[in-house]
N, C-alpha and C positions, 0 to 999 in steps of 0.2 A: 365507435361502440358497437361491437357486433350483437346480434339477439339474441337473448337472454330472456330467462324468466323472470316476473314481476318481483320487486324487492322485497322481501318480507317485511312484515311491520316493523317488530322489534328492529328488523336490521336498518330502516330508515330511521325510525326513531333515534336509535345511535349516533348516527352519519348527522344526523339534525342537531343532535347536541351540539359532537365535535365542529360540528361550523360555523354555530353561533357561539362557543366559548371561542375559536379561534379570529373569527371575522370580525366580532364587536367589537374585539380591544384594535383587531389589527385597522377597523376604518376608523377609531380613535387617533392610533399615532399618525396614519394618513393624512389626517385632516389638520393635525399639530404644523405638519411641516409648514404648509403656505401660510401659516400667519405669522411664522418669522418673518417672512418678507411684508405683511402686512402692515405688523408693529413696527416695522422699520419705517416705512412709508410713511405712515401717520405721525412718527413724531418726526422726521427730517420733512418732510412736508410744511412743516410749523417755519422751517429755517429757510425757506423760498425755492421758487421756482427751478432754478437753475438745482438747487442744492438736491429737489426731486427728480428731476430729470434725467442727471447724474448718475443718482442711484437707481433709475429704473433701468438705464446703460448695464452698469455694473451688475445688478443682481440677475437680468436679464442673462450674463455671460456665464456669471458661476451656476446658477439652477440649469443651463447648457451645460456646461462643463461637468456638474456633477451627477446629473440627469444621464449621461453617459455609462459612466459607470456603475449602474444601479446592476447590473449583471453580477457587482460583489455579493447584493442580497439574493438574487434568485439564483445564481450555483450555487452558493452558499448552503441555502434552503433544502436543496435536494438533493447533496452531496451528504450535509447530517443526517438530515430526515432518515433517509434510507441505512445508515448507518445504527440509526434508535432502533429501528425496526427489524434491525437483523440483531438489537439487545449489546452492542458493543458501544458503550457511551467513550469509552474512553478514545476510541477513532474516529468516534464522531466529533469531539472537543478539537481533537488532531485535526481532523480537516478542515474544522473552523479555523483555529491558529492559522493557517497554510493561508486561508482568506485573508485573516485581518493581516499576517504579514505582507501579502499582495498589496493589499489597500495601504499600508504605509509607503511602500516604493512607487504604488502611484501616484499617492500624492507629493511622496518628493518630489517626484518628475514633472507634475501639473504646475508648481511651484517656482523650477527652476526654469521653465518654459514662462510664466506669466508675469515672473517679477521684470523683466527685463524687455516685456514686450506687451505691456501693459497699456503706454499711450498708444501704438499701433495698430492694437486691436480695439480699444476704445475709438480710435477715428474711424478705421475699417465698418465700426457700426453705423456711423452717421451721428455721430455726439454733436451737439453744435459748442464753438468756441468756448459761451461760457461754462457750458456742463460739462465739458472734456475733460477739466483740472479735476471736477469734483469725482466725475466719475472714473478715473485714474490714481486718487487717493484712495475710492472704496475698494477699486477692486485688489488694488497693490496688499492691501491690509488685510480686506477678508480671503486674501487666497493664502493666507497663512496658516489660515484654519480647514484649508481643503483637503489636510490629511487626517484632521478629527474627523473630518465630515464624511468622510468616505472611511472608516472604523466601523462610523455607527453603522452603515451601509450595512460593512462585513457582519459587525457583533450582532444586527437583527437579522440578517440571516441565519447565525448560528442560532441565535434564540428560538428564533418560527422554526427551524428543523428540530431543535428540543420540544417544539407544539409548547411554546409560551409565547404566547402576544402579548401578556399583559404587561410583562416589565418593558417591552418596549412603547405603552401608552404611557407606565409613567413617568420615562425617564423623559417620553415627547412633551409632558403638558409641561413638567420641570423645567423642562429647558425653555418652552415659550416662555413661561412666566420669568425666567431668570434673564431672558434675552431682553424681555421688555422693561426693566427693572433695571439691568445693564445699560439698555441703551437710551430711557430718559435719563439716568444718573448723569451718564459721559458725556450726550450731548448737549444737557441743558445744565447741569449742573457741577461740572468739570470745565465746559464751556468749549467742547473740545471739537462741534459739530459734527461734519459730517465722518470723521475718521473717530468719533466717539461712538457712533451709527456703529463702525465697521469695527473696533475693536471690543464691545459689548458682543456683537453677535461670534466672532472668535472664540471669545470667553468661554459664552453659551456652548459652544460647539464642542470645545475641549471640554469643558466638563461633563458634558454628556457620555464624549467617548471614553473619558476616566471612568465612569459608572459603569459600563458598559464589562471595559476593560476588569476592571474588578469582580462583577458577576461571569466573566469567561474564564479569568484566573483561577476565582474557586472552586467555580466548577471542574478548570483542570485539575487541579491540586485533591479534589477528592478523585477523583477518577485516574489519579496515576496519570495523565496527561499532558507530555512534554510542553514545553511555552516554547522552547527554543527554535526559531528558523529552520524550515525544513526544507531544502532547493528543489527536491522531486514533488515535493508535497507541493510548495507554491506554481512550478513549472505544471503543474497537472492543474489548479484549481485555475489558471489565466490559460488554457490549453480551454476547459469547458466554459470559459467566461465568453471564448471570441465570437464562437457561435450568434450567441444573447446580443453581444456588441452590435453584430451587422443586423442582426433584430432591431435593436433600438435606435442604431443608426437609421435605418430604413425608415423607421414611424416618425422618427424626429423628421424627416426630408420630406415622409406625405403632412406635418403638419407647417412646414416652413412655406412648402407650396402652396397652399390650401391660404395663407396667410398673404401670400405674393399676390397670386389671384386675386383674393377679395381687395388690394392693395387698388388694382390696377381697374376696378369695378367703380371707384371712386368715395371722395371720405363718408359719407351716409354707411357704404358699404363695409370699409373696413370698420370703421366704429360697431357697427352692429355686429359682425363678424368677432371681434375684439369681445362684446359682450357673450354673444355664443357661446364661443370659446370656453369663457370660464365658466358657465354651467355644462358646459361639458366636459371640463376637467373635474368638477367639482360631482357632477355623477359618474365619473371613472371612477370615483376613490370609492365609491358604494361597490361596487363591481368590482372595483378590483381588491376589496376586502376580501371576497369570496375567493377571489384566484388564489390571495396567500394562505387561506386556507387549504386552497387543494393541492399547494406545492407540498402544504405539512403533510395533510393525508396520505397524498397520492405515493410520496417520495416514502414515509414509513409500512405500507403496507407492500410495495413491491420488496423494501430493503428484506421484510418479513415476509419474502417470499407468498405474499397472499395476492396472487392474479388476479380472484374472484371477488375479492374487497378491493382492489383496486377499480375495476370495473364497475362494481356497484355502488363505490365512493365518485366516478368520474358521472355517472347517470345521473344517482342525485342531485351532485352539484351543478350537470347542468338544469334540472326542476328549476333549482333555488335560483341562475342567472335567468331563467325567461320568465320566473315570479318575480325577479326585484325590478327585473327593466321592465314589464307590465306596468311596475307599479310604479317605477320612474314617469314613468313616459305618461302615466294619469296626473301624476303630480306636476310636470312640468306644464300639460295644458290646463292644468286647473289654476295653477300659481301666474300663468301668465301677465294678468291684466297687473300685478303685485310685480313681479319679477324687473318688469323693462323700466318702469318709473326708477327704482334705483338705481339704472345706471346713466340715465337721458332721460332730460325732459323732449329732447330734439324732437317733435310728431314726424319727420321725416328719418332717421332711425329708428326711431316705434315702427312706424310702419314696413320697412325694410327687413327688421328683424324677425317680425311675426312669423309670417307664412316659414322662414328659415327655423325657425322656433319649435314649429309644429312637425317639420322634417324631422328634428330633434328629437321631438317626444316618439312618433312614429319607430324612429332606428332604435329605440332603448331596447326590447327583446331579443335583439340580431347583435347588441352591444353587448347585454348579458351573457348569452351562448359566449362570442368569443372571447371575453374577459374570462371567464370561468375553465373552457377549452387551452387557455392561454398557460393558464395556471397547474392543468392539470399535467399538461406535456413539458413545462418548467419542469413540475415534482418526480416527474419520470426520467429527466435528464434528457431527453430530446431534444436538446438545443441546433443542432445540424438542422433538422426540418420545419423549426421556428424560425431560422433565419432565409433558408430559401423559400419556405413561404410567406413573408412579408417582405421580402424581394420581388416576387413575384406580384406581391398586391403593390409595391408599389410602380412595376412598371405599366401597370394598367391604369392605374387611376391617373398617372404624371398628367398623360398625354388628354385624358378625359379632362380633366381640371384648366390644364392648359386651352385647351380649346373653349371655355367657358366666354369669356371675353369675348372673344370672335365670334360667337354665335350671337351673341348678345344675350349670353342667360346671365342674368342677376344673383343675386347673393344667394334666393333659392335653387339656384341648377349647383351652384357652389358645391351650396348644403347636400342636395341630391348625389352628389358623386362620391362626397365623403360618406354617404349613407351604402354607393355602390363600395365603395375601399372597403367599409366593414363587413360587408356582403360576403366579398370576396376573401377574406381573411376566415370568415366562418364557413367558407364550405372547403377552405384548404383547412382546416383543422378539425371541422367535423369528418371527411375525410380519410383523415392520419389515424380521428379517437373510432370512428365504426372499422378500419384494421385491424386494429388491435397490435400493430407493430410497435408502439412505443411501451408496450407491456412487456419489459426487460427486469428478471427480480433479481437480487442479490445484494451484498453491503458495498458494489457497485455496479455501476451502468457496462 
C-alpha cells in the first residue's frame, strides 16, 4: 500500500458497510462447514469406537482432499468480481460456468483415483485393523459426493464475485441441518451405520450443489449466458487455479509439520497442540471472513478500473484485520480458564497448552493483516506471488520447526515459530500491497 492520503469519511463508511454485508454471511457459511464433520462424529460416535475412529480416518482424507482444491472458490471470486465491475454480468456468469465445469472433471478424476485405492490409502494413514474396514466404507461412499462438493466450491465463488454471501450462508445452514437429519435417519434408523453416516452427508452435498446449480442457471439464462462447456474458458480458469494450489499446498505442509513436530514432543504435547489447533482454525474463519470480502471488493473495483478504490478498499480492510485480531487475541486470553476444561480435564495438558495459548492470542493482529492481505491480492488475481510467497514462508519455518525437538523447546517454541511463519507471510504480502504491483485493472488480470 503505497501513501496516500487519509480515507474520507464517507468513503470509509462505505467500505464498512460492504464488509460487514459481505463478511457476516460469509463467516456464517464458514463456520456451517465443520459441523458436518461434527454431526457426523456425534451420531457414529453413539455406534462405537472403532466405528469413530474410522471416520475420523476418512473425514480427515476427504477435508485434505477437498481443502485442496478450494482455489475453485478464490479464482473463481476474482475472475467474476472483476468482470461485475467492468458492468459485464453476462462474462462474468461465463467465467463461472468455465469454474464449475473445472470442478466436475476434478471431481471425476478425485473419484476415479479414490474408489479403487481407498483401503491403501486408508492404511497409508495408520487406521488400526479394526477401524480400517469402517474407514474404507466412509471414504469409498463419501468420495462419491466429491464432485458436489467441489461445485459448491466453484458456485460460491461465483456467488462472492456477484458480492452475495448471503445465499451461500443459506444454502450452508440447509445443508447442515439436512445432513444431520440424513444422517440420524440412515444410521439409526435405516440401521445402515456407518455407510448411512456417509450416504446422508452425499445427499447433503448434492443437494446443496443442485441449489447452487439452479441460482447460476438463472442467473445465466437472464444474462444471456452460455451453460455449455467452454475448453478455453475451463483451460484458463485451472491455468489461474495452479498458482493458489501451490499456495495451499505449501500452508497445508507448514500445518502437517507443525503437527509432526508437536507429535514427536510427546502425548501431553500433541493433545494440546491438537486443542490449539482448532481454535485456531476456528479464529481463521473470523479472518478469513474479511479476506472473502476483499476478494469481492478488491476484484470489482479494479474489474471497474478504480486503482484509487482498490487502494482505499485494501487499507481499510487491513484496519478491520488488526481490529478483529485485537480483538481475538482479547478474547482468547480472557476465555481461557473456560476454553481448555472443554477439551481435557488432563492438568498436565492444561498446563502445556496455556503459555501455547497465549502465543496464540499474542499472533492474532499479525494473523489479521495476513488473512485480510491474503484476500486482497486473491481479488486482484495475483496468484503467482501468493504462491512464491508462501513457498518461501514455508521454507523458513520447515527448518525452524524442525529443529524444535532438538533444542528442547516445548510445545510453546512450537507455537513461537508458527507465530514466526505468519510473520513471515505478512511482511511478503505487506510488501507486494505497499508496491502497488498487484493493482492490474480491467474485466481481466
Amino acid at each position: 500500500m503505497t501513501q496516500a492520503p487519509a480515507i474520507p469519511q464517507a468513503t470509509r463508511r462505505r467500505h464498512d458497510r460492504e464488509i460487514v454485508a459481505l463478511a457476516v454471511p460469509a463467516f456464517g457459511a464458514l463456520v456451517a462447514e465443520p459441523l458436518f464433520v461434527m454431526a457426523d462424529s456425534a451420531i457414529v460416535g453413539h455406534l462405537g469406537t472403532a466405528q469413530l475412529a474410522g471416520l475420523g480416518v476418512a473425514s480427515a482424507l476427504l477435508t485434505t482432499a477437498v481443502s485442496v482444491f478450494v482455489f475453485l472458490a478464490y479464482a473463481t471470486t476474482a475472475a467474476v468480481a472483476r468482470r461485475v465491475g467492468a458492468g459485464d454480468l453476462q462474462a462474468a456468469i461465463r467465467q463461472g460456468m468455465d469454474g464449475i465445469w473445472l470442478a466436475l472433471l476434478l471431481g471425476g478424476a478425485v473419484i476415479a483415483l479414490v474408489l479403487p485405492l481407498a483401503p491403501g490409502i486408508v492404511d497409508l494413514f495408520g487406521a488400526s485393523a479394526t477401524a480400517a474396514s469402517y474407514a474404507t466404507t466412509y471414504l469409498r461412499i463419501s468420495a462419491l459426493g466429491i464432485p458436489a462438493m467441489l461445485v459448491v466450491l466453484a458456485a460460491t465463488g461465483v456467488l462472492r464475485g456477484l458480492q452475495n454471501t448471503k445465499t451461500p450462508l443459506y444454502v450452508a445452514v440447509g445443508g447442515f441441518v439436512a445432513n444431520a437429519g440424513l444422517n440420524a435417519g440412515l444410521v439409526y434408523g435405516a440401521g445402515l451405520g456407518i455407510a448411512g453416516s456417509a450416504w446422508g452427508t452425499v445427499i447433503a452435498q448434492c443437494a446443496m450443489a443442485t441449489v447452487y446449480l439452479l441460482v447460476v442457471i438463472r442467473g445465466a439464462r437472464r444474462h444471456g449466458a452460455s451453460l455449455r462447456p467452454d475448453v478455453a474458458g475451463i483451460r484458463a480458469s485451472a491455468q489461474a487455479g495452479v498458482p493458489l494450489l501451490i499456495r495451499t499446498l505449501s500452508l497445508r505442509a507448514v500445518l502437517m509439520i507443525a503437527t509432526a513436530v508437536a507429535a514427536r514432543l510427546g502425548d501431553a504435547d500433541i493433545a494440546a497442540h491438537q486443542i490449539i489447533l482448532s481454535l485456531w482454525s476456528l479464529l481463521a474463519f473470523a479472518l478469513d471472513a474479511i479476506a472473502i470480502a476483499g476478494q469481492a471488493i478488491i476484484g470489482r473495483s479494479l474489474g471497474a478500473n478504480d486503482a484509487q478504490g482498490a487502494r482505499d478498499g485494501c487499507r481499510r480492510m487491513v484496519q478491520w484485520g488488526i481490529a478483529t485480531g485485537v480483538v481475538l487475541g482479547l478474547l482468547v486470553v480472557a476465555a481461557r480458564p473456560l476454553f481448555l476444561p472443554l477439551f481435557t480435564s488432563d492438568s498436565v495438558v492444561k498446563d502445556t497448552a496455556l503459555p501455547a495459548l497465549l502465543m496464540v492470542a499474542l499472533s492474532q493482529p499479525i494473523c489479521g493483516i495476513v488473512f485480510v492481505l491474503d484476500g486482497v491480492l486473491m481479488g486482484a488475481g495475483d496468484g503467482p506471488y501468493l504462491a512464491w510467497a508462501m513457498v518461501i514462508t514455508l521454507a523458513v519455518f520447515a527448518p525452524v520447526a524442525l529443529l524444535v525437538p532438538t533444542l528442547g523447546g516445548g510445545l510453546t517454541t512450537l507455537w513461537a515459530a508458527m507465530t514466526l511463519m505468519m510473520t513471515v507471510r505478512m511482511a511478503t504480502l505487506w510488501l507486494r500491497a505497499r508496491s502497488g504491483r498487484w493493482i492490474v485493472t480491467g474485466a481481466t488480470r
